[in-house]
N, C-alpha and C positions, 0 to 999 in steps of 0.2 A: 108758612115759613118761606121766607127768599130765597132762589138759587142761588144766590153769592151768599150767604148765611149759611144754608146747608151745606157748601162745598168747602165753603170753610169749617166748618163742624167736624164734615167728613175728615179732612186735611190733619186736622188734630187730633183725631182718635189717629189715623195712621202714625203719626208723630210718636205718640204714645206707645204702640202696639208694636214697632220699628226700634224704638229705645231698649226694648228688652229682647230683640231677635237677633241674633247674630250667624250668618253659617259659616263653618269653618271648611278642610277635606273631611272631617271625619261624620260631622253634621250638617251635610247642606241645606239652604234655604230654599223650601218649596213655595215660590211666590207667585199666587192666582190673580187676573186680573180678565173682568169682566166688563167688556163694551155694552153696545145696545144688540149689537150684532152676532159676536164674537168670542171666543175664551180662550187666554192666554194663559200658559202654564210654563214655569223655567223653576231649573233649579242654579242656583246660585252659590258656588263659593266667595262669600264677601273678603278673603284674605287675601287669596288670590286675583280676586275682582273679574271673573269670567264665570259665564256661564256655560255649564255643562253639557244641561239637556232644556230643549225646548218642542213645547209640542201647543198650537191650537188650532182653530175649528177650519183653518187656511193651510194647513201642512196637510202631504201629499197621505199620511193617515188615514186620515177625517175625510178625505177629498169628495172619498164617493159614498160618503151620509150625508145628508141635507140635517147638518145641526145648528143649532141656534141657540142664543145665550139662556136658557132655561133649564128649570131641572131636570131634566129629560138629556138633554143635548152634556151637560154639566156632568151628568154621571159616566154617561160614554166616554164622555174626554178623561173623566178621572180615572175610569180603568183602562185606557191605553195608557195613557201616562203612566200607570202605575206598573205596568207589563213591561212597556219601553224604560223606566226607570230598574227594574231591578233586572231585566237583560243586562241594563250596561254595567250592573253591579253596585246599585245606588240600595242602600237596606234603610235605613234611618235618617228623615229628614227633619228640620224644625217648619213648622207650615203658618207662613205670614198671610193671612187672609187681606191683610190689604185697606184696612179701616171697615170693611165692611161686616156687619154681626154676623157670628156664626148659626146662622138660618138659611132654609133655600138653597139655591144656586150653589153657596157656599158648601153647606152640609155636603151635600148630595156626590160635591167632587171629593170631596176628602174622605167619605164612605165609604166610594165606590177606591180610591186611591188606597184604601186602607185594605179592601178587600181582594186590591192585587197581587198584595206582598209589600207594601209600603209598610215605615212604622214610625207613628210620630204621635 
């Protein structure tokens, strides 16, 4: 398959999966995104149009693990996040993975997210 056919593929599952996700204050949007290098994590109120809380593998967290977008690196970030999230008093999120299948990388942060006190 083409990289312009896959990223378009990709493109439209997020479309899809983005159609039924909404955050609101009561349920914010916990939306992951994963580079080649790096993993991004925010939560988002879509009413208000800001974001709350942000954390990845470049925030002064993470600074002093050598982590990398893999499951290993993916889990650690998912349980700060998820420590850093219900510090701020964040309990219940809706979790937009972002077009990509819920496997790997994916799995492993919303686990490890689930196992900090997250609930979604």
């Amino acid at each position: 398959m083409q990289l312009k056919q896959k990223l378009n593929l990709r493109a439209r599952r997020k479309a899809r999966v983005r159609k039924h996700i909404h955050g609101s204050a009561v349920k914010l949007r916990l939306s992951v995104c994963f580079s080649s290098k790096h993993i991004y994590a925010q939560c988002i109120d879509d009413d208000a149009q800001r974001t709350l809380l942000f954390l990845s593998t470049l925030s002064k967290e993470c600074a002093g693990q050598k982590l990398s977008a893999n499951m290993s690196g993916a889990a650690i970030v998912g349980a700060i996040f998820g420590k850093k999230a219900v510090d701020a008093g964040i309990r219940t999120v809706i979790f937009d993975r972002g077009g990509h299948r819920y496997h790997g990388c994916i799995k492993a942060f919303a686990d490890a997210a689930r196992e900090a006190g997250l609930e979604f």
